[in-house]
C-alpha positions in Angstrom: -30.8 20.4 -7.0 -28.2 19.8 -4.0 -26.6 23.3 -4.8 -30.1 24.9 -4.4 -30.2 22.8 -1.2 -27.0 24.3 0.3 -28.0 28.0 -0.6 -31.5 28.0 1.1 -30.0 26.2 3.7 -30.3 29.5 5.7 -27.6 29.9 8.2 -26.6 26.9 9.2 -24.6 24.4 7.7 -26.3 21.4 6.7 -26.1 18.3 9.1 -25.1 15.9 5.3 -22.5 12.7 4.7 -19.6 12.7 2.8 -20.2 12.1 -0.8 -19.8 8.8 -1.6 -20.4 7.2 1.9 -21.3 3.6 2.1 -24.7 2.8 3.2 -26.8 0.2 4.1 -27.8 -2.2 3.0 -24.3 -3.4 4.0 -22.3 -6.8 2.9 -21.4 -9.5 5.8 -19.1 -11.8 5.9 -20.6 -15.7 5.9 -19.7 -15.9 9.9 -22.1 -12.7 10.6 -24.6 -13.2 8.2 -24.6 -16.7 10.1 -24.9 -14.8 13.4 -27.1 -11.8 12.5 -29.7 -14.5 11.1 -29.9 -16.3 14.0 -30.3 -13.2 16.1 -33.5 -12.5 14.2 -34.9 -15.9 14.8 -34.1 -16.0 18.1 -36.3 -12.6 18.6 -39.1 -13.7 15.8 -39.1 -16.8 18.3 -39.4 -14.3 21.2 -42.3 -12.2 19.3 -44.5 -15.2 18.3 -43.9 -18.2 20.4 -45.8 -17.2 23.5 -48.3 -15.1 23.3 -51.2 -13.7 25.1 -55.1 -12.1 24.1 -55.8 -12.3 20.2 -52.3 -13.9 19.6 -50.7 -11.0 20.4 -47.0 -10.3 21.9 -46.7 -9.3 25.6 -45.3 -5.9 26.9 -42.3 -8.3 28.4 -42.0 -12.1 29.7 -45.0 -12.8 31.9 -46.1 -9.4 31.8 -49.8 -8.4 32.8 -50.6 -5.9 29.7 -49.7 -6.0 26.1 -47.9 -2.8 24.6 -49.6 -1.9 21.6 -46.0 -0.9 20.1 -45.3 -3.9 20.8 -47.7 -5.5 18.4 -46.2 -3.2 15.4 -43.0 -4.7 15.6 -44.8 -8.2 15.7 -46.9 -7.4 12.7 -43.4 -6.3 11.1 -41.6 -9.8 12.1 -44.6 -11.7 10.6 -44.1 -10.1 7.4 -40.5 -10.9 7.4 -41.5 -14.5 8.4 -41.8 -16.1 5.0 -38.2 -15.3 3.2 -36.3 -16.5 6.5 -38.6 -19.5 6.1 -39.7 -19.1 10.1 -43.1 -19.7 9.0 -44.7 -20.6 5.5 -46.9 -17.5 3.6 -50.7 -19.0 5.0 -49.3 -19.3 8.4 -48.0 -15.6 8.6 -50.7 -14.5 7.0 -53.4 -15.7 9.2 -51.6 -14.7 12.4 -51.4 -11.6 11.2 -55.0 -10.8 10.1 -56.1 -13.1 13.2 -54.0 -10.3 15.4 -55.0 -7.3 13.4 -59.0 -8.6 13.6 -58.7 -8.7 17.5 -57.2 -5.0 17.6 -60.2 -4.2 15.4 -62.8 -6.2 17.5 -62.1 -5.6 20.9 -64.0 -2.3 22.6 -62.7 0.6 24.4 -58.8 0.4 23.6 -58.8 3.5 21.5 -60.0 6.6 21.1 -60.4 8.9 18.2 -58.6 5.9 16.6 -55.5 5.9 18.4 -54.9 3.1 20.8 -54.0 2.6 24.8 -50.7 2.1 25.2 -51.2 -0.9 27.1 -54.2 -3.5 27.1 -54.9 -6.4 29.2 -53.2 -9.6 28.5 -56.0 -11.7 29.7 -58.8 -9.9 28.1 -57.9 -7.1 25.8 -59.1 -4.6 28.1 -57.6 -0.9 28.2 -55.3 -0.4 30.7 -55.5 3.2 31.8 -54.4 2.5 35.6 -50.8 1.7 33.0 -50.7 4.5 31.2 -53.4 6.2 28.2 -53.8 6.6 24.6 -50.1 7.1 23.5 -49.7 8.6 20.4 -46.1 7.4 19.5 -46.8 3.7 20.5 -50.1 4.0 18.2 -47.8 5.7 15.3 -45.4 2.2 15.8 -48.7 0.1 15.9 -49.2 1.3 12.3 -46.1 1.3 11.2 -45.5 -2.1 11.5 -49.7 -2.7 10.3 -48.5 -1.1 7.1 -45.5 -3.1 7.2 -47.4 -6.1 7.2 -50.0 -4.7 4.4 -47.9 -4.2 1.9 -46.6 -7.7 2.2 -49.5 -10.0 2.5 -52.5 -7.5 0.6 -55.6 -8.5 0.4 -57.8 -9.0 3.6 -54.6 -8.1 5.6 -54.2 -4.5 3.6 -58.1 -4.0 3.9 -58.1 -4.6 7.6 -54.6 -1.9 8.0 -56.7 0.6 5.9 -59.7 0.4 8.5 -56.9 1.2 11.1 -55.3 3.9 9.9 -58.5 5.5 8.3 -60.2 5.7 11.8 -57.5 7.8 13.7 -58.1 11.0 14.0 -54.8 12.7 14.9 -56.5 16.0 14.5 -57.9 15.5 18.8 -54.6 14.9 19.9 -53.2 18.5 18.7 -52.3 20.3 22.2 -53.7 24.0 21.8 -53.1 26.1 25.1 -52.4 23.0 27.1 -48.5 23.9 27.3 -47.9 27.0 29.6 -45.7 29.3 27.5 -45.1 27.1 24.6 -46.4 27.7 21.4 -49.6 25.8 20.3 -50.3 23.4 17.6 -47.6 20.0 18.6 -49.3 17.0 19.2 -49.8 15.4 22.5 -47.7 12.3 24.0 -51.2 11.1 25.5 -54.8 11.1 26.2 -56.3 10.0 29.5 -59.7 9.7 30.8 -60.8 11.2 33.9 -62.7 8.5 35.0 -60.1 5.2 34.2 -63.9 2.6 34.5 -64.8 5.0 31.5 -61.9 4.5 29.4 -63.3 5.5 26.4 -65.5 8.8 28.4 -64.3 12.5 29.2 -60.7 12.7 29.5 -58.0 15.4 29.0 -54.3 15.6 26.5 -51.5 15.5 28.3 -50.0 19.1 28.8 -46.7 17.2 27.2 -45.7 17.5 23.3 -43.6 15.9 20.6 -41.4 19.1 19.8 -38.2 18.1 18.8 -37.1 16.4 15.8 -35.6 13.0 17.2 -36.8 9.5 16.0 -40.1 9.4 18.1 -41.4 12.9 17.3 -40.4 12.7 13.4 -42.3 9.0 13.1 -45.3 10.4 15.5 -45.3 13.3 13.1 -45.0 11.3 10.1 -47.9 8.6 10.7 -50.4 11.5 11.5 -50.1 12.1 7.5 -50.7 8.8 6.3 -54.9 9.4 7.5 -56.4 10.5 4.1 -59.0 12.9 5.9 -57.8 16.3 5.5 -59.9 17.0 8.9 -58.8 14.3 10.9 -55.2 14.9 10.0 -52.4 17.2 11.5 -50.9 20.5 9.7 -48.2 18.5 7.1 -45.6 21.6 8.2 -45.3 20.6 11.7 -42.7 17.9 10.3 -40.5 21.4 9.7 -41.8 23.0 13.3 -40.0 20.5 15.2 -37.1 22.2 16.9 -33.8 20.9 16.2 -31.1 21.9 18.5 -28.1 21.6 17.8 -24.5 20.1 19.8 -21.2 19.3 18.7 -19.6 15.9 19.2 -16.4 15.4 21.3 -15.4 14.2 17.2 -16.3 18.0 16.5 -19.7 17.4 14.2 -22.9 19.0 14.7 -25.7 17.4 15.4 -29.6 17.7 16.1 -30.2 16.3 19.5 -32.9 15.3 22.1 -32.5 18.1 25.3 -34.4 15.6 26.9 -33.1 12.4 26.7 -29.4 11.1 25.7 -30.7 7.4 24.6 -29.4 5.7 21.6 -33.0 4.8 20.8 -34.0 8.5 20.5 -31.8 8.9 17.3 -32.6 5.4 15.5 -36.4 4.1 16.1 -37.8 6.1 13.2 -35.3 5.2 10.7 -36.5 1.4 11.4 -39.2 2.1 8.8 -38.2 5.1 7.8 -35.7 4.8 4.5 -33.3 7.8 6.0 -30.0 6.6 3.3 -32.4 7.1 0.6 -34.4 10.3 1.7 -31.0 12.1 2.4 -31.4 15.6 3.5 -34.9 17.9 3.9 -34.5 21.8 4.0 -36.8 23.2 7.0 -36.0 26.5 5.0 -37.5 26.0 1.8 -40.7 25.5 4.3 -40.0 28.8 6.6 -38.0 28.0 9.1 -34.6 29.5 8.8 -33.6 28.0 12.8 -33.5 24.4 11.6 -30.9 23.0 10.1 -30.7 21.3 6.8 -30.3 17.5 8.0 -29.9 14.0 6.7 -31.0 12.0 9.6 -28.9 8.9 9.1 -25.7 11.0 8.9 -27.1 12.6 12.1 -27.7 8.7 14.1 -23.9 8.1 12.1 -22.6 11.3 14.2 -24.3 10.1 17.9 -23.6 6.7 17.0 -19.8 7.5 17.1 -20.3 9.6 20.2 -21.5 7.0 22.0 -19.1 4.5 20.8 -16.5 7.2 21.7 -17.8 7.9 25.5 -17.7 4.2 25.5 -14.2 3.8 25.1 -13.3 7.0 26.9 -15.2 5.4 29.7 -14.9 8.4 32.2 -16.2 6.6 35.3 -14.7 3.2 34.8 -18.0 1.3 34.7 -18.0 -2.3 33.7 -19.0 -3.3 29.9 -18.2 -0.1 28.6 -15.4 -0.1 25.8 -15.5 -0.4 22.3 -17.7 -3.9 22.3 -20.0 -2.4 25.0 -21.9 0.3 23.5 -24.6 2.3 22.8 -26.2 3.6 25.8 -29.9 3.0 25.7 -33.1 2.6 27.8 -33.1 -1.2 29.2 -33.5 -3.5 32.1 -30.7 -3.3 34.6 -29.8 -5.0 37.8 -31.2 -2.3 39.2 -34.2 -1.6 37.4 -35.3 -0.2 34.5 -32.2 2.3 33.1 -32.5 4.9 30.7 -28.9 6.1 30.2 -27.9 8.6 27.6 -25.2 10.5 25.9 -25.4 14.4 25.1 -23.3 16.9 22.5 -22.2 20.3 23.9 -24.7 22.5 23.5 -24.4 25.2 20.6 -26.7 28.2 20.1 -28.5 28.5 16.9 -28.1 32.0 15.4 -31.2 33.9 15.4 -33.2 31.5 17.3 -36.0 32.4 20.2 -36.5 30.5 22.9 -38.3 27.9 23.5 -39.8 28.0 19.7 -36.6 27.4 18.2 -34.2 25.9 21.1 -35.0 24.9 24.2 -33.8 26.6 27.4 -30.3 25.5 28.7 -29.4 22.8 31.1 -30.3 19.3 31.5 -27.9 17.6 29.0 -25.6 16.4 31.6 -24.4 12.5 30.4 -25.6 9.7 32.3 -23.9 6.4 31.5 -26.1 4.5 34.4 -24.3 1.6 35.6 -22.5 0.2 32.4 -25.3 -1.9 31.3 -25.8 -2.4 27.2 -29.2 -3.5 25.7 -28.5 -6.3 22.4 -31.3 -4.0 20.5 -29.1 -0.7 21.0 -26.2 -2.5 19.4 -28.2 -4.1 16.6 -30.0 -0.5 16.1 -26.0 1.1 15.9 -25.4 -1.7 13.2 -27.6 0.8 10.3 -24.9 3.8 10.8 -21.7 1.9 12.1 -20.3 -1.8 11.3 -18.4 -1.5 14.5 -21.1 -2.3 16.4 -21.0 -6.0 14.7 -18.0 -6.1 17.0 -20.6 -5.6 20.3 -23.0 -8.5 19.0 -20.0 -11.2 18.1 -18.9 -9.8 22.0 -22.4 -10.4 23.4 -22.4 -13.6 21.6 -19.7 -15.2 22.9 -20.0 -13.8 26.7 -20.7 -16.8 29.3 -20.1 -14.3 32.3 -22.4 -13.3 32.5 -24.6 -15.4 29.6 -26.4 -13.6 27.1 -27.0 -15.8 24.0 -29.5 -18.4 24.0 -28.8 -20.4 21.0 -32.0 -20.1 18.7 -31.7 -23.6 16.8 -32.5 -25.3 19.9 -35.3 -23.3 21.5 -33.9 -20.0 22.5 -34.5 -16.3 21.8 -30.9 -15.1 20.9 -30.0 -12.2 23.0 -31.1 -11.6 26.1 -32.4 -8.0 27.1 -29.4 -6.4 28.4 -25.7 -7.3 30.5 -23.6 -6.0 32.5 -20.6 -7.6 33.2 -19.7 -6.0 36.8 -20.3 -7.8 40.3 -19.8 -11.1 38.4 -22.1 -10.1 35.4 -26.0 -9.8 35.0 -28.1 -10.6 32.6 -31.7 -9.9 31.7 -33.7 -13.0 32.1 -36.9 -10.9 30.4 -37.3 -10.0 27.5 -38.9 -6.7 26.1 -41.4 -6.8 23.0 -40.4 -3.1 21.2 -36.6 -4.4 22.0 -36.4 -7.5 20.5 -38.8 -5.6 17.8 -36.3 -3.1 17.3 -33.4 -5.6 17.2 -34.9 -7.3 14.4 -36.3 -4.8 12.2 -32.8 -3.0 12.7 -30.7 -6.2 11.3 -33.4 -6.6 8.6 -32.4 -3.1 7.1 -28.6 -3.9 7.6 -28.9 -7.1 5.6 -31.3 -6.2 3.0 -33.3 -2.8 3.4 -36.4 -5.1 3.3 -38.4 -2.9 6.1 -37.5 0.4 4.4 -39.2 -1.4 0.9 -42.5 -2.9 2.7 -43.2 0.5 4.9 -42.4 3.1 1.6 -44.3 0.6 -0.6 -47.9 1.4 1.1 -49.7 4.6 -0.8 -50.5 6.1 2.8 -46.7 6.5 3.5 -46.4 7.9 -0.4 -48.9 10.3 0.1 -47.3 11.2 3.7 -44.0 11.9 1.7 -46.1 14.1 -1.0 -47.7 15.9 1.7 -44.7 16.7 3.9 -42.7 17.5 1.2 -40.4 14.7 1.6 -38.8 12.5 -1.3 -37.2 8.9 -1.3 -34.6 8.2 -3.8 -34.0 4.7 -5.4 -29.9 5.4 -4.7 -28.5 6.2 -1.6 -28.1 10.2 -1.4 -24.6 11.0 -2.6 -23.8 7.2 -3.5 -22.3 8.3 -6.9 -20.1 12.0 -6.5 -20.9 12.3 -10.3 -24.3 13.0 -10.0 -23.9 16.6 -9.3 -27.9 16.7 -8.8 -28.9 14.0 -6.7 -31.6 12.7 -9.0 -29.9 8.8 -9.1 -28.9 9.7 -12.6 -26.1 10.9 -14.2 -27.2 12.6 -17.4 -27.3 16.1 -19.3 -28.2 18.1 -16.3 -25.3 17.3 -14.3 -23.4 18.5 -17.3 -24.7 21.6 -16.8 -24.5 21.6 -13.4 -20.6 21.5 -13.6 -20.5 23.5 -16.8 -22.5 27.0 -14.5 -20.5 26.2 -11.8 -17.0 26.9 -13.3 -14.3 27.8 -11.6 -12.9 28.2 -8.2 -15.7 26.8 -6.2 -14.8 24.8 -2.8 -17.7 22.9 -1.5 -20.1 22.9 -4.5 -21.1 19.9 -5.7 -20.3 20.2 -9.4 -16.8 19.3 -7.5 -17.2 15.9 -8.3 -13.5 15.2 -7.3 -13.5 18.0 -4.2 -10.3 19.8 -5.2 -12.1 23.6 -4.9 -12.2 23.8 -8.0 -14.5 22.4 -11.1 -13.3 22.2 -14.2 -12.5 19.7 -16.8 -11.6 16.5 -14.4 -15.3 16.8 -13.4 -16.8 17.4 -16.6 -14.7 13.9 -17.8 -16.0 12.5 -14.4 -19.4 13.1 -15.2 -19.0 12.0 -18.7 -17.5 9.0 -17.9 -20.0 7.7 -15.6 -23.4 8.8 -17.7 -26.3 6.1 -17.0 -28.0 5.4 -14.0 -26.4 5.9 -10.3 -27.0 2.2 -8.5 -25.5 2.8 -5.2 -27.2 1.1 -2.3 -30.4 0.3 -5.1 -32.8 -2.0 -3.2 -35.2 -4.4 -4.1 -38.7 -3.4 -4.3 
């Protein structure tokens, strides 16, 4: 019940949409759909055309390794493949389970069942001189492998279920690794001590996934899919995931990352993830009374518009930046790698200690780098605000400096990232989890097809169960009528409104929010008995 959910919210207000708020799956016009299909061929083409070791996708153009987050996203693209006819259903297929029995075959790229970062190109080989077994780009890996199960089955779902049955998340739990900080997150990494024994001694990072942004929660979230109750994490640390909280120059609270102001922090989980159907979870119904209530896409809706909004406001007069130059996110540069960012002000959270609850002041300072926008940060702003459609018809039609290369005659859409200072710049790489990202994210704006494949696998159904978690087949709050946010609108809502009588501002027997329920909400409710459809996808 949404009024139970608001009253054991604790003392904070919950972090929720308005009632009624559109959604994605959104509707296009012909011209965009046009556009936003071509931009997902052009990075399918970028994905699968060239490729490197076991068929898989390079870290970037020419690059020396392969980033096994990387290959998620590719695994993800393949199973798109056959509904954009980019490659028939035996052609997808067999890439995939030919990539997926490489992974699978080659030795010394994981341990405990999670997987090096980065492998060699050439030969598959771990690269721990690169970096070492990353937990978040191992959580991508199968995200995208159960992507890719649920759409093909049969040897490519057996194959996904050796993966995900062998990690053991439980040996990547940090115990007293963190100095003052309590126990029990799980590690970024594992490295070995001795890199020529890559799969030998080695030690966890004394770095953790605490706070509840996109990679933490999807980290968090892919530990529970390993059915092993002693090779799996504690399903509550989901709800131990701090979520500080800031308020928008728009005035809206929002859970932020202290660490890092990137767009990409608040969107890469909800790429598989179904966030417009999960709606809110209550941390306090679980314990913990100093995090907020929060419906994630509401919260990406909020930092979307306050990126859009230091975009505009442009404070340092920075080329690119405006309202069809935004988000800030990590990218190439002309000067490198960038990893601009965009913060709230900080707000306290009543009751909270420190750093359990919130983490210690400073460091949220806004960095809007040189001006440069990444294609996949607009794409990725397209699931919370149509506006960015406005960014990707600009980037589109840019020739100074050039940043589309037209699919239908060889190239790969979007390039990386612009700028459009000194002349303009343009990426000429580009980046697998980017153009990854870019197309997963337009796949949910058109048709929510990602959000089906990923929910549709019984490991992510049993993570749900365990976490406490639910997904809805409506959009949360798509239909103000049903008072109980069940996706129908039946006998209990009438009873919902009927206890809730009176003068009651806020309460969601208010169908028509005048502070007050009474007989225009009964009639409401009446009126619209049946099943609520709102943002319904196909399964």
């Amino acid at each position: 019940m949404f009024s139970a959910l608001l009253l054991a919210g604790g003392p904070l207000p919950p972090i929720v949409p308005e009632l009624g708020a559109p959604r994605p799956p959104w509707t296009f016009s012909d011209s965009d759909e046009a556009l936003l299909e071509s931009a997902q061929f052009g990075a399918f083409r970028a994905l699968t055309s060239v490729t490197a070791y076991g068929g898989m996708v390079r870290d970037s153009t020419n690059s020396p390794v392969i980033s096994l987050a990387g290959v998620g996203f590719q695994l993800a693209a393949l199973a798109l493949a056959p509904e954009h006819d980019w490659l028939t259903e035996l052609e997808a297929e067999t890439r995939t389970l030919n990539i997926l029995q490489a992974v699978l075959n080659t030795p010394d790229i994981a341990k405990h069942g999670l997987y090096y970062h980065w492998i060699d190109a050439t030969t598959g080989a771990p690269r721990p001189d690169w970096d070492g077994v990353s937990t978040v780009d191992s959580a991508l890996f199968y995200a995208g492998a159960m992507v890719a199960a649920s759409r093909f089955g049969g040897f490519v779902d057996s194959a996904v279920n050796e993966l995900i049955l062998n990690a053991d998340w439980s040996k990547f739990v940090l115990s007293d690794e963190v100095p003052s900080f309590p126990s029990g997150y799980l590690s970024l990494a594992w490295e070995p001590n001795d890199e020529a024994l890559p799969t030998g001694e080695g030690e966890l990072l004394p770095y953790a996934w605490v706070d509840a942004m996109d990679e933490e929660r999807l980290t968090v979230f892919l530990a529970q899919t390993q059915l092993n109750p002693n090779k799996t994490t504690d399903p509550d640390m989901w709800w131990t995931l701090r979520r500080p909280l800031g308020i928008t120059p728009a005035g809206e609270r929002v859970v932020y990352s202290p660490y890092s102001g990137a767009f990409f922090r608040t969107f890469y989980a909800q790429l598989f993830l179904d966030t417009p159907r999960m709606g809110p979870d209550n941390p306090s119904e679980h314990g913990f009374s100093s995090r907020t209530t929060t419906d994630f896409w509401e919260n990406t809706r909020r930092h979307a518009q306050m990126h859009r909004d230091r975009a505009i406001n442009n404070p340092n007069g920075l080329p690119t930046l405006g309202p069809v130059g935004w988000p800030l996110t990590a990218s190439l540069s002309p000067n490198g790698y960038a990893v601009p960012g965009v913060f709230p002000t900080v707000t306290p959270i009543p009751g909270a200690e420190r750093p359990q609850d919130e983490p210690s002041p400073g460091g949220t300072s806004p960095d809007d780098g040189d001006g440069t926008i990444a294609a996949y940060g607009a794409a990725g702003a397209l699931l919370f605000d149509l506006q960015a459609m406005d960014v990707l018809r600009h980037a589109r039609d840019l020739t100074q400096p050039l940043v589309w290369n037209e699919p239908a005659v060889g190239g790969f859409g979007y390039r990386d990232a612009w700028n459009e200072g000194n002349g303009g710049w343009s990426a000429t790489k580009h980046i697998s989890i980017d153009d990854g990202a870019l197309l997963l994210a337009i796949e949910n704006a058109r048709t929510g097809r990602v959000w089906s494949l990923f929910h549709q696998h019984p490991y992510v159904q049993i993570a749900m169960d365990r976490i406490g978690l639910e997904r809805r087949s409506c959009v949360w709050g798509g239909c103000p009528e049903d008072v109980d946010r069940d996706c129908t609108i039946g006998f209990s809502d009438l009873l919902a409104v009927l206890s809730s009588w009176g003068f009651n501002p806020g309460n969601p027997a208010d169908v028509n929010q005048d502070n007050a329920v009474e007989f225009s909400d009964l009639l409401a409710v009446l009126s619209a008995i049946g099943p609520c459809e709102a943002g319904e996808l196909a399964e």
